[in-house]
mmCIF entry with sequence, helices, sheets and N, C-alpha, C, O atoms, coordinates in Angstrom:
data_MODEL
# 
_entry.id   MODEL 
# 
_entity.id                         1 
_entity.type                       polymer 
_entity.pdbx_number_of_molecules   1 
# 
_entity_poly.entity_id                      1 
_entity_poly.type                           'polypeptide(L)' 
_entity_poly.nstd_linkage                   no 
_entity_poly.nstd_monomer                   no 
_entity_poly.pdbx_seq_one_letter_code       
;(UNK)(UNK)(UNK)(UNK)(UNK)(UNK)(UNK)(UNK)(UNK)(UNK)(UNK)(UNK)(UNK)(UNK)(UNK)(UNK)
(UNK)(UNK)(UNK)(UNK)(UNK)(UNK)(UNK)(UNK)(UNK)(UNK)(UNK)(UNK)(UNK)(UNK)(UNK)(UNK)
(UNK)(UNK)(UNK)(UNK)(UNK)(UNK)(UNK)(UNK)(UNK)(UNK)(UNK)(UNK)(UNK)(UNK)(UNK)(UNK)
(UNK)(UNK)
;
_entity_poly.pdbx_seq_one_letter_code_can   XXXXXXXXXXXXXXXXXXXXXXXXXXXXXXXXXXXXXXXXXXXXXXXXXX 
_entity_poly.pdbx_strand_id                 A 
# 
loop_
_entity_poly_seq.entity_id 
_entity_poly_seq.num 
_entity_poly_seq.mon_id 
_entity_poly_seq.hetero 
1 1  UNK n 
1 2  UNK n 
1 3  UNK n 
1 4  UNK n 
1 5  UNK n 
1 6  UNK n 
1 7  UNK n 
1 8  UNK n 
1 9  UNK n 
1 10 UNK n 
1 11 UNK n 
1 12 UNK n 
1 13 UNK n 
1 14 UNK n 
1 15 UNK n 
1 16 UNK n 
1 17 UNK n 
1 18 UNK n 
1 19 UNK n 
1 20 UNK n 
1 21 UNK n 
1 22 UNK n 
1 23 UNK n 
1 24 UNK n 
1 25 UNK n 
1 26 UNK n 
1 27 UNK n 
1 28 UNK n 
1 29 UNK n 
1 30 UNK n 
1 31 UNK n 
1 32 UNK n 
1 33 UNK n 
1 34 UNK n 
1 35 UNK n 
1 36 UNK n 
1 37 UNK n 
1 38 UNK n 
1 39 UNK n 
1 40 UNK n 
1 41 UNK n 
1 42 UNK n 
1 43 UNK n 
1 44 UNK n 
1 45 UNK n 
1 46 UNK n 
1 47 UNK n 
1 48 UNK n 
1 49 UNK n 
1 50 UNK n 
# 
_struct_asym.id          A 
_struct_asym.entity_id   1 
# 
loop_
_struct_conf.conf_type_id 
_struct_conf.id 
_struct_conf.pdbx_PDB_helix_id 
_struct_conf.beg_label_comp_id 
_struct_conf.beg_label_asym_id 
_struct_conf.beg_label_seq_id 
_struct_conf.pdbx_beg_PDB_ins_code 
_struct_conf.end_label_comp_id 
_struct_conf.end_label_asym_id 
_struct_conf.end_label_seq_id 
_struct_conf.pdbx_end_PDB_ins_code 
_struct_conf.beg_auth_comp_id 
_struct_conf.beg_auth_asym_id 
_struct_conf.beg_auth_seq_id 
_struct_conf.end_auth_comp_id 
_struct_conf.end_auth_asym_id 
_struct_conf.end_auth_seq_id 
_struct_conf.pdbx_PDB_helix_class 
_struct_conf.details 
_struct_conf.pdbx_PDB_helix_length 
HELX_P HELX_P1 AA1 UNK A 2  ? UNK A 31 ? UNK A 2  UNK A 31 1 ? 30 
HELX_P HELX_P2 AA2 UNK A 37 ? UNK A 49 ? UNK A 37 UNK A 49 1 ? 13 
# 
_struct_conf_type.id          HELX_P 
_struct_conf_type.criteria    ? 
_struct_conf_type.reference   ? 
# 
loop_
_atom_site.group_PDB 
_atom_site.id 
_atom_site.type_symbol 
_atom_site.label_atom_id 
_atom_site.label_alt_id 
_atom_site.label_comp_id 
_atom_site.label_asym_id 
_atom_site.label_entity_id 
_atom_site.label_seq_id 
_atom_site.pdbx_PDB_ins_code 
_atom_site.Cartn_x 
_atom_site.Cartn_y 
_atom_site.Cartn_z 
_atom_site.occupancy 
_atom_site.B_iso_or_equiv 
_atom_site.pdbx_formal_charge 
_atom_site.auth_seq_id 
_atom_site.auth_comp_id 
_atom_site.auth_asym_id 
_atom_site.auth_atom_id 
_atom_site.pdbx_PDB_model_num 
ATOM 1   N N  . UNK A 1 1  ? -129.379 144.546 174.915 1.00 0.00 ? 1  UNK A N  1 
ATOM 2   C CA . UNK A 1 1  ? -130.353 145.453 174.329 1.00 0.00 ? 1  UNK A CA 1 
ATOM 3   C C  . UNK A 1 1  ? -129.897 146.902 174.463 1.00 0.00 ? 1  UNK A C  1 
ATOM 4   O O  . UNK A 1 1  ? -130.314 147.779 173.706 1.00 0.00 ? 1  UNK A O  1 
ATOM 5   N N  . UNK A 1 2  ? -128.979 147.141 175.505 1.00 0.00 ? 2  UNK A N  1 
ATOM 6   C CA . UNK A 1 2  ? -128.607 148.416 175.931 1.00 0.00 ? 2  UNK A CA 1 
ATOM 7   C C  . UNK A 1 2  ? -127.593 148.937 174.688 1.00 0.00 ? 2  UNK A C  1 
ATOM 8   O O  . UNK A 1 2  ? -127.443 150.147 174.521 1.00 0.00 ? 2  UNK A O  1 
ATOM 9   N N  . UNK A 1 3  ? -126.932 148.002 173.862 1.00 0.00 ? 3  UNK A N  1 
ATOM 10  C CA . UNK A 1 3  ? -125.773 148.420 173.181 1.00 0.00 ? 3  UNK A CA 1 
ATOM 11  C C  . UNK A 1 3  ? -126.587 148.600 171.940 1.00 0.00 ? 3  UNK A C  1 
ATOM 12  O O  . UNK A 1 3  ? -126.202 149.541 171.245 1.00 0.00 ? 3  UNK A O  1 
ATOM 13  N N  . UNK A 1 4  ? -127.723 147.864 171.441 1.00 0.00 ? 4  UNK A N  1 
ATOM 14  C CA . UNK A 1 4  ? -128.568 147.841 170.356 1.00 0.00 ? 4  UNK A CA 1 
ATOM 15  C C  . UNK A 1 4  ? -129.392 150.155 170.539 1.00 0.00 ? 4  UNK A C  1 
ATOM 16  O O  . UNK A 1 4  ? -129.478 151.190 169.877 1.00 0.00 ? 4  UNK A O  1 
ATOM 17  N N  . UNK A 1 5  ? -129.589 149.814 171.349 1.00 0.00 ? 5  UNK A N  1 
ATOM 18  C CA . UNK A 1 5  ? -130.223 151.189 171.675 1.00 0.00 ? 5  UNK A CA 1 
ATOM 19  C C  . UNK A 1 5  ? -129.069 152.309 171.579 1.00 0.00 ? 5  UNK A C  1 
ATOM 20  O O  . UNK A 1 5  ? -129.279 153.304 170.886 1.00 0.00 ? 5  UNK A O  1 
ATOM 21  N N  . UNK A 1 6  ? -128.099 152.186 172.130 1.00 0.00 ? 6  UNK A N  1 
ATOM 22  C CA . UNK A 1 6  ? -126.865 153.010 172.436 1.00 0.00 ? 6  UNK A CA 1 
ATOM 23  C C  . UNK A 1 6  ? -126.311 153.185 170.749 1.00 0.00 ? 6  UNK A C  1 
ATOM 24  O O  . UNK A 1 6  ? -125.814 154.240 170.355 1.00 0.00 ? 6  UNK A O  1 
ATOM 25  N N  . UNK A 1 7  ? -126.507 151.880 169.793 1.00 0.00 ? 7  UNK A N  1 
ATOM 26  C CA . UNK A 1 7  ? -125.876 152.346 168.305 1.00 0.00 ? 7  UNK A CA 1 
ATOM 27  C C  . UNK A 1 7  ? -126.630 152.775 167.633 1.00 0.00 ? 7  UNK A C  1 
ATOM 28  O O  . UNK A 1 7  ? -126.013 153.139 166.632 1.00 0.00 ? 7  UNK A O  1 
ATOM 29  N N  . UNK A 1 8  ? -127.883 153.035 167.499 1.00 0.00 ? 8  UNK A N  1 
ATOM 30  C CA . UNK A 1 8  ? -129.255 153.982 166.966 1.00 0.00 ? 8  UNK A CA 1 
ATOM 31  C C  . UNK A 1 8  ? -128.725 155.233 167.289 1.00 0.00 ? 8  UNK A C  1 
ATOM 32  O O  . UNK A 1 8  ? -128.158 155.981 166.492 1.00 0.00 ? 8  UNK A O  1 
ATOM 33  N N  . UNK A 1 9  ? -128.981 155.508 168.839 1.00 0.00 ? 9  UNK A N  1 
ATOM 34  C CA . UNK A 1 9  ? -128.774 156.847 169.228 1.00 0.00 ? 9  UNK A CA 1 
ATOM 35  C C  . UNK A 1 9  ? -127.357 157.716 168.213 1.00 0.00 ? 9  UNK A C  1 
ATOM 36  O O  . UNK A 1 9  ? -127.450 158.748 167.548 1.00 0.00 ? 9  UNK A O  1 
ATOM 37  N N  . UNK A 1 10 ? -125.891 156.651 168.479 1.00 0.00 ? 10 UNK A N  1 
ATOM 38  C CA . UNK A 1 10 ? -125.152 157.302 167.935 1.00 0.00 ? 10 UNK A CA 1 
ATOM 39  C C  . UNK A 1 10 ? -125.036 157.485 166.249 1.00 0.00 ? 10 UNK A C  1 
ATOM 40  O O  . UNK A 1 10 ? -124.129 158.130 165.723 1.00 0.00 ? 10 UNK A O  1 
ATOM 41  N N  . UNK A 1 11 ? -126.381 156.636 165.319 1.00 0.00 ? 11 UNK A N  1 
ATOM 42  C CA . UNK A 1 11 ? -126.356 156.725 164.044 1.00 0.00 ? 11 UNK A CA 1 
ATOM 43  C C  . UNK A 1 11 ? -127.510 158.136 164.105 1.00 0.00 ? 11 UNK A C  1 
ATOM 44  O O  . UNK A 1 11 ? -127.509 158.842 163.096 1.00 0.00 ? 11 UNK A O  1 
ATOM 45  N N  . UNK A 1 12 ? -128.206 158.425 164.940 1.00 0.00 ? 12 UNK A N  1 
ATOM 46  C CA . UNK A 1 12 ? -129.105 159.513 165.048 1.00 0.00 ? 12 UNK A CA 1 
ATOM 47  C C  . UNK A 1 12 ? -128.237 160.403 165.440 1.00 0.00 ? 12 UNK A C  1 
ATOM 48  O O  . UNK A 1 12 ? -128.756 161.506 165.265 1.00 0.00 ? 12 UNK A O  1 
ATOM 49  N N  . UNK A 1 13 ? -127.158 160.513 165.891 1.00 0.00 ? 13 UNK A N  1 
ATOM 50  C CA . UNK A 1 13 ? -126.571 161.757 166.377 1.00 0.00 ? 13 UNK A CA 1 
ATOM 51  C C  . UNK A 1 13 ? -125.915 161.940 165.043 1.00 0.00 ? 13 UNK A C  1 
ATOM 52  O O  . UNK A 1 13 ? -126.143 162.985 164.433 1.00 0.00 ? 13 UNK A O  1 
ATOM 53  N N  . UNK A 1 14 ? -124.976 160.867 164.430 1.00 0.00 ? 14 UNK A N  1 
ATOM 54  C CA . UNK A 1 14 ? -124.546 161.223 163.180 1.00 0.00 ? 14 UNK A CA 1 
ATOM 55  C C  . UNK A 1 14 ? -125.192 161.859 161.899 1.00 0.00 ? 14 UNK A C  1 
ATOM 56  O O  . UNK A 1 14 ? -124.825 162.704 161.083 1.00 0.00 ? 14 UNK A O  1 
ATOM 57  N N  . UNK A 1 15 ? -126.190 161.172 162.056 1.00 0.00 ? 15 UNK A N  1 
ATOM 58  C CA . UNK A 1 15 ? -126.925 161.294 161.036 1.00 0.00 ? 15 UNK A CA 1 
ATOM 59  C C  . UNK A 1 15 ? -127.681 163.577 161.193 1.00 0.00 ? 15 UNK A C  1 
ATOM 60  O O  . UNK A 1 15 ? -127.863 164.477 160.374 1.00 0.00 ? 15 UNK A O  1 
ATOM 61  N N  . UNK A 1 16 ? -127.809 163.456 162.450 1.00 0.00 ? 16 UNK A N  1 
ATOM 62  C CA . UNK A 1 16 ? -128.114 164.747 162.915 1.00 0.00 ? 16 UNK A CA 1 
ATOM 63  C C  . UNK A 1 16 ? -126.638 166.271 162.883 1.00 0.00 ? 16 UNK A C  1 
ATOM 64  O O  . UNK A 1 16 ? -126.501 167.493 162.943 1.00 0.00 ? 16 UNK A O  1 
ATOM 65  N N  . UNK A 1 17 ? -126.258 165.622 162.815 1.00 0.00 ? 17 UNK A N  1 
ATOM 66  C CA . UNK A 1 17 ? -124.914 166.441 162.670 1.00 0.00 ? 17 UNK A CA 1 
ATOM 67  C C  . UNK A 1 17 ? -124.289 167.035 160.997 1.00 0.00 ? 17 UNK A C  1 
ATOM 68  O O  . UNK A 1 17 ? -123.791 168.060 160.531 1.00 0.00 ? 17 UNK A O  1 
ATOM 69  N N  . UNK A 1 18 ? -124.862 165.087 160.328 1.00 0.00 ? 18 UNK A N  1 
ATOM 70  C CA . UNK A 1 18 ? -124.630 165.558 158.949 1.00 0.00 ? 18 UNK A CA 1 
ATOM 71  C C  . UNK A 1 18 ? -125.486 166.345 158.456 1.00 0.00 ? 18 UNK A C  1 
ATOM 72  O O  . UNK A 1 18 ? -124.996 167.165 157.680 1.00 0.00 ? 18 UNK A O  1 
ATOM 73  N N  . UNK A 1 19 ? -126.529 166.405 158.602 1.00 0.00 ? 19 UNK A N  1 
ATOM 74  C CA . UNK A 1 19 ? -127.528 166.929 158.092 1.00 0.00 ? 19 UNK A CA 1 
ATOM 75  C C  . UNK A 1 19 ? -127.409 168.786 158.587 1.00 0.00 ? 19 UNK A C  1 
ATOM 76  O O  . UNK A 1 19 ? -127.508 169.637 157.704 1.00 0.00 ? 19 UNK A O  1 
ATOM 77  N N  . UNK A 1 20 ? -127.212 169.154 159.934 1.00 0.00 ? 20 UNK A N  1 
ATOM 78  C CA . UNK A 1 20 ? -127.181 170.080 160.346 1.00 0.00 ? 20 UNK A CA 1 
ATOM 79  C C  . UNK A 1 20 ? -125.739 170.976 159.090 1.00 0.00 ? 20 UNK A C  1 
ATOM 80  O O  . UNK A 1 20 ? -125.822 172.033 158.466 1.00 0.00 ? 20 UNK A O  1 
ATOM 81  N N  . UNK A 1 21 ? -124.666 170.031 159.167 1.00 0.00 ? 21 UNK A N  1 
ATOM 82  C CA . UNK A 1 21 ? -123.981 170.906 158.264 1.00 0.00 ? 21 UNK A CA 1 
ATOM 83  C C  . UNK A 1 21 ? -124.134 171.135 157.395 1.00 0.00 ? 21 UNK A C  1 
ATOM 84  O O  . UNK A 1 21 ? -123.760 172.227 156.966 1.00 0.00 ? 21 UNK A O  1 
ATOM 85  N N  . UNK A 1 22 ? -124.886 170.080 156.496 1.00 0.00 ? 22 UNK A N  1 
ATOM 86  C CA . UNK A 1 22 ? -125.022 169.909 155.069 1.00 0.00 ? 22 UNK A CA 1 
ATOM 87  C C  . UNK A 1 22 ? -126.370 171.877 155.055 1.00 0.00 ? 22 UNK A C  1 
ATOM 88  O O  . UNK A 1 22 ? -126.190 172.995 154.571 1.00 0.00 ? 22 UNK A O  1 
ATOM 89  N N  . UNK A 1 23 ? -127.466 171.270 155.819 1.00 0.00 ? 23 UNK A N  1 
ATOM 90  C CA . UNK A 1 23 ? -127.544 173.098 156.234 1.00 0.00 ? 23 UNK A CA 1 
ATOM 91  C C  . UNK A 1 23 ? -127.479 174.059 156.193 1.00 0.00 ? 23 UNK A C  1 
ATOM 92  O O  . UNK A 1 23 ? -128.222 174.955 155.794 1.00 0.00 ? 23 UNK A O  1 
ATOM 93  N N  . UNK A 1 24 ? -125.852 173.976 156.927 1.00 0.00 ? 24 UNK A N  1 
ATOM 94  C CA . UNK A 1 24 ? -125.215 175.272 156.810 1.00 0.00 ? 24 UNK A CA 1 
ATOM 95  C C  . UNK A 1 24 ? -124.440 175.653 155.896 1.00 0.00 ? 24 UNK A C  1 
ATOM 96  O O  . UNK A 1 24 ? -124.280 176.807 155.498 1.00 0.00 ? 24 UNK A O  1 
ATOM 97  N N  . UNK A 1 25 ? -123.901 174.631 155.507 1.00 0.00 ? 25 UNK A N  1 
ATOM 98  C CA . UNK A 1 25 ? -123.337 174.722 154.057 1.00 0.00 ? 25 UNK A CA 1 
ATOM 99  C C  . UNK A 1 25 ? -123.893 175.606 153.083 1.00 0.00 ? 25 UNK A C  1 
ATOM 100 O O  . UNK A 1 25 ? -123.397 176.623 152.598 1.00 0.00 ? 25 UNK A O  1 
ATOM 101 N N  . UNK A 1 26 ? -125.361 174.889 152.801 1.00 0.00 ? 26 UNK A N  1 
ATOM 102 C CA . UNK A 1 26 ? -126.127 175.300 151.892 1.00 0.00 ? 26 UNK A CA 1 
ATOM 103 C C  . UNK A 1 26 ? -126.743 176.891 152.154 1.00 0.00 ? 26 UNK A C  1 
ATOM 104 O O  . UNK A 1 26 ? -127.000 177.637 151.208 1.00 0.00 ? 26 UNK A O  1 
ATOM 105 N N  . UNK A 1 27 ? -126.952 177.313 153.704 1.00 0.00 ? 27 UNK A N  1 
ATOM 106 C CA . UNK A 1 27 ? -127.098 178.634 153.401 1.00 0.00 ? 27 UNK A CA 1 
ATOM 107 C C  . UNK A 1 27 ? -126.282 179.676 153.648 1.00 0.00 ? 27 UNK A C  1 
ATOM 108 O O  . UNK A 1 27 ? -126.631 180.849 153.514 1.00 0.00 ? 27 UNK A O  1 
ATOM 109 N N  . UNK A 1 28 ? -124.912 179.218 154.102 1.00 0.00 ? 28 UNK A N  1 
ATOM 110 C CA . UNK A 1 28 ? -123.444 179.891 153.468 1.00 0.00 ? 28 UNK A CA 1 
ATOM 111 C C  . UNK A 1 28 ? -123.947 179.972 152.157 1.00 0.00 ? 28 UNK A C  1 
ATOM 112 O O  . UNK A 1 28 ? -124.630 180.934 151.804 1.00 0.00 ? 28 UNK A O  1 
ATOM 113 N N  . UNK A 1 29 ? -123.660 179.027 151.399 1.00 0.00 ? 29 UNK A N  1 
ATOM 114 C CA . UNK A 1 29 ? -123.792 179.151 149.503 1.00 0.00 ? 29 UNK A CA 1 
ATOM 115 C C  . UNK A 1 29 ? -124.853 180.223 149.485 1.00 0.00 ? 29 UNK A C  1 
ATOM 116 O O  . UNK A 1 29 ? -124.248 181.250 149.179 1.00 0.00 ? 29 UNK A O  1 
ATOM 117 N N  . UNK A 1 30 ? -125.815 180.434 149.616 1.00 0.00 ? 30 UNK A N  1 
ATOM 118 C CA . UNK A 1 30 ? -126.878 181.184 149.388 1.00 0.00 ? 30 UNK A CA 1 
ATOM 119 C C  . UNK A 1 30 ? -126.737 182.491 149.859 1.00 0.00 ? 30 UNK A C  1 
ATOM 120 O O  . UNK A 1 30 ? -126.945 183.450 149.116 1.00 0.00 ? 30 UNK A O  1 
ATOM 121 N N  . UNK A 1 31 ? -126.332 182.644 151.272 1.00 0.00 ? 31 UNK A N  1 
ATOM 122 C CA . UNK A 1 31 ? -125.977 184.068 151.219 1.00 0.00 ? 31 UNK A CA 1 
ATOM 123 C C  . UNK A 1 31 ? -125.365 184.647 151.260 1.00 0.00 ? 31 UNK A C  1 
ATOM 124 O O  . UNK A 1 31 ? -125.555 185.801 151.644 1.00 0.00 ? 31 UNK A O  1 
ATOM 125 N N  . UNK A 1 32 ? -123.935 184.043 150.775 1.00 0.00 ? 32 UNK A N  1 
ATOM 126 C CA . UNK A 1 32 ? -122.593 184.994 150.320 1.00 0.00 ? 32 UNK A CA 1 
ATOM 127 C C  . UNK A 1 32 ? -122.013 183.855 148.743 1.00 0.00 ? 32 UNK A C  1 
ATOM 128 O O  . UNK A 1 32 ? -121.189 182.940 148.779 1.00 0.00 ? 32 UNK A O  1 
ATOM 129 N N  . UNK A 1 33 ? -122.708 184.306 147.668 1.00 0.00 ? 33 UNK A N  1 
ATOM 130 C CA . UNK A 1 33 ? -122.269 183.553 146.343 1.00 0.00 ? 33 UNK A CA 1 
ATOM 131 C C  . UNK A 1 33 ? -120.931 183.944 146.092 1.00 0.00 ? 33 UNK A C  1 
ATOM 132 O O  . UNK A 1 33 ? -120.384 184.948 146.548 1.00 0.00 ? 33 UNK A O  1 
ATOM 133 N N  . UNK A 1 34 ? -120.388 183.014 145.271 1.00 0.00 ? 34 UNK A N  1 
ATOM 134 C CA . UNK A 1 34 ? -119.149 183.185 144.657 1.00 0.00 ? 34 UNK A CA 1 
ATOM 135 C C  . UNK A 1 34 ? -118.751 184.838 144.331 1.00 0.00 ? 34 UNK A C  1 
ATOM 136 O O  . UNK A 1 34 ? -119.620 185.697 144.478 1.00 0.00 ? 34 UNK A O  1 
ATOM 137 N N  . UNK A 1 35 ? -117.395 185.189 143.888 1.00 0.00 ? 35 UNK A N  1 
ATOM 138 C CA . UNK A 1 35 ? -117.284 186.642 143.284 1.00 0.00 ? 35 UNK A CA 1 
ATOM 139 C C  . UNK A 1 35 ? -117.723 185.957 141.946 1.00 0.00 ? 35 UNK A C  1 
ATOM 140 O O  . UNK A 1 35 ? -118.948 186.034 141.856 1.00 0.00 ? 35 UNK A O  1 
ATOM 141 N N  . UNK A 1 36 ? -117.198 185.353 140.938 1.00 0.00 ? 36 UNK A N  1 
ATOM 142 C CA . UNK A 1 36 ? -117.496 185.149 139.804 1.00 0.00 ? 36 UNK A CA 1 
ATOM 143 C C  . UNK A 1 36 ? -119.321 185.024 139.582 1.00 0.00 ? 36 UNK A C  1 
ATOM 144 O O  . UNK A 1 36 ? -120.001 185.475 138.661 1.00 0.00 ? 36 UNK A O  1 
ATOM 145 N N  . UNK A 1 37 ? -119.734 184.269 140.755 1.00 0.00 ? 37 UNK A N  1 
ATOM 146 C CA . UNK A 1 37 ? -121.054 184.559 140.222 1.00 0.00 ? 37 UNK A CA 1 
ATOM 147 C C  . UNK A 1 37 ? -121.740 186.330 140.439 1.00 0.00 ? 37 UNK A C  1 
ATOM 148 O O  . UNK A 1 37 ? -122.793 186.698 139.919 1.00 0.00 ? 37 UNK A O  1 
ATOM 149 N N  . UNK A 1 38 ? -120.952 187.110 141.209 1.00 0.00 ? 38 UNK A N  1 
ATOM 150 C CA . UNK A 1 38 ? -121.682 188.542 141.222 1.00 0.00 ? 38 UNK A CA 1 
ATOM 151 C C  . UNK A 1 38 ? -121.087 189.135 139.955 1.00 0.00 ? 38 UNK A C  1 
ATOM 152 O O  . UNK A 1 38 ? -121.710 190.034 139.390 1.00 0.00 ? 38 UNK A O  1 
ATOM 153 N N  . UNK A 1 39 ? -119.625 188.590 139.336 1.00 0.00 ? 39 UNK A N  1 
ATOM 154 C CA . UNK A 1 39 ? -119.384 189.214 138.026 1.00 0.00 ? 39 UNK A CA 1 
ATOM 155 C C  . UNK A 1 39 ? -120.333 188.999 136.985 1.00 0.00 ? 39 UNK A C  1 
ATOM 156 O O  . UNK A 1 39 ? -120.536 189.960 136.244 1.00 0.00 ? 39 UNK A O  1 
ATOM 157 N N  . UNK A 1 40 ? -120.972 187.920 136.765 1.00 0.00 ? 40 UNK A N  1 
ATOM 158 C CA . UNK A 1 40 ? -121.652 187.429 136.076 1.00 0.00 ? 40 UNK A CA 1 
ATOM 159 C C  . UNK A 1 40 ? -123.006 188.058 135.940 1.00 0.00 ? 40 UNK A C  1 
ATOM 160 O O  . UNK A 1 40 ? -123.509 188.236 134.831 1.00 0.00 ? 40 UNK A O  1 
ATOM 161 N N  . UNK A 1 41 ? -123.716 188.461 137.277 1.00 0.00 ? 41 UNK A N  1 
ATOM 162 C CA . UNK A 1 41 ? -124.571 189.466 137.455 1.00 0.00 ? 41 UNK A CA 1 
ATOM 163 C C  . UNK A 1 41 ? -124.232 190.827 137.033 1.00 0.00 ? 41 UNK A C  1 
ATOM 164 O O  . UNK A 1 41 ? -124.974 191.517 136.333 1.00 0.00 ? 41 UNK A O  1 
ATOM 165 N N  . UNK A 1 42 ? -123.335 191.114 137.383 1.00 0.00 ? 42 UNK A N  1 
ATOM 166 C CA . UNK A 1 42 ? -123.089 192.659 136.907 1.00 0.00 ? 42 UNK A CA 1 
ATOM 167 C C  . UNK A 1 42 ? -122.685 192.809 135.269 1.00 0.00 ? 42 UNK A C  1 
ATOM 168 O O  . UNK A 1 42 ? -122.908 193.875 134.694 1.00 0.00 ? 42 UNK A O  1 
ATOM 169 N N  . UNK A 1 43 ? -122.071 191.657 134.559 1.00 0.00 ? 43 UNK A N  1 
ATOM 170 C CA . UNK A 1 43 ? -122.151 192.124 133.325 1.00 0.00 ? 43 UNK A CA 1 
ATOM 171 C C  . UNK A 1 43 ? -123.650 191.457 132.938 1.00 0.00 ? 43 UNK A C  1 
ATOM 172 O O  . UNK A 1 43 ? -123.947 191.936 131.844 1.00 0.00 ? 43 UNK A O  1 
ATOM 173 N N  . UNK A 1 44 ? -124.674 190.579 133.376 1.00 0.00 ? 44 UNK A N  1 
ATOM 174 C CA . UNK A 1 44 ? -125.965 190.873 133.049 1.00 0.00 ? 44 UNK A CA 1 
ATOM 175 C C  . UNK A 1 44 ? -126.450 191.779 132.670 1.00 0.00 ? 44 UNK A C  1 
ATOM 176 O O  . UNK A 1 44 ? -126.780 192.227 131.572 1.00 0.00 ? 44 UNK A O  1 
ATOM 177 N N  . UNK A 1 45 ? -126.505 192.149 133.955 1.00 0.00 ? 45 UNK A N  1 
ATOM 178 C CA . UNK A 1 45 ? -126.781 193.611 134.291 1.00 0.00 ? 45 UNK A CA 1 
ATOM 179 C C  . UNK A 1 45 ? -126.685 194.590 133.129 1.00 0.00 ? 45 UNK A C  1 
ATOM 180 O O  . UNK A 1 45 ? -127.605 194.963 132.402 1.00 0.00 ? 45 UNK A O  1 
ATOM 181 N N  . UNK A 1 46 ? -125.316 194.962 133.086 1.00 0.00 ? 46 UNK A N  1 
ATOM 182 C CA . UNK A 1 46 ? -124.800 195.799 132.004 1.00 0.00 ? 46 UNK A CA 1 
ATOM 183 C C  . UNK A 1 46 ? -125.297 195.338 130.489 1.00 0.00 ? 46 UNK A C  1 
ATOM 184 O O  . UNK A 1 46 ? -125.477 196.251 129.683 1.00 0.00 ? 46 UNK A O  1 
ATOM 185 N N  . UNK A 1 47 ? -125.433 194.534 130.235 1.00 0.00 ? 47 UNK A N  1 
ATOM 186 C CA . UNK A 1 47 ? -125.838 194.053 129.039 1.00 0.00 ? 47 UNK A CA 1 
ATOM 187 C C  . UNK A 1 47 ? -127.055 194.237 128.605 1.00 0.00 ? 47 UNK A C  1 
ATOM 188 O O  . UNK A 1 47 ? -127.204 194.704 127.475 1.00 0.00 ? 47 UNK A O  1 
ATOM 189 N N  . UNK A 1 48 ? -128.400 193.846 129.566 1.00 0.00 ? 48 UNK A N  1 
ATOM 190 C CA . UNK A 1 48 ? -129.366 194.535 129.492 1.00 0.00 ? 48 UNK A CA 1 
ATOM 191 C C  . UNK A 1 48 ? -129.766 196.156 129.643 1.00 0.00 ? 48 UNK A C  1 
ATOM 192 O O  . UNK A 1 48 ? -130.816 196.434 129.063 1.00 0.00 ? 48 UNK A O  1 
ATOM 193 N N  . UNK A 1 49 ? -129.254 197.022 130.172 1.00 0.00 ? 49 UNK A N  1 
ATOM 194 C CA . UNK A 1 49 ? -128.882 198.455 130.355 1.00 0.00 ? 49 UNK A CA 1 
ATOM 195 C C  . UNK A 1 49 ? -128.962 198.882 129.092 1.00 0.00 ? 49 UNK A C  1 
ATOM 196 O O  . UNK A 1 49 ? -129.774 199.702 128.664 1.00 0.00 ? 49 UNK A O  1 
ATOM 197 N N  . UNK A 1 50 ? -127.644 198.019 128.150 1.00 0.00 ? 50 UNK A N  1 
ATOM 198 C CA . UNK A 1 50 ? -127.356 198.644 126.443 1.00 0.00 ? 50 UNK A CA 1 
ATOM 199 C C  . UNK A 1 50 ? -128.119 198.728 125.357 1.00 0.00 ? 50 UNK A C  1 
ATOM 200 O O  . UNK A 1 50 ? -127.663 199.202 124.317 1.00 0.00 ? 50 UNK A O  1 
# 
């Protein structure tokens, strides 16, 4: 029963780890976007201005 308990824990640790990066991943992406996507903003930008 001890090894049944012991492979939960380590699918909960996995499972906790993926998730934690997946995370950080996602708010890397969010708060430093691509350059191409700030080019994309700035000729917005400019386009509406004209």
């Amino acid at each position: 029963m001890d090894t049944v308990i012991s492979l939960l824990e380590l699918l909960v640790y996995i499972a906790a780890i993926l998730g934690l990066s997946m995370f950080v991943t996602w708010a890397v992406v969010k708060v430093s976007p691509s350059e191409s996507a700030k080019e994309q903003r700035a000729q917005e930008k400019g386009e509406a201005k004209a």
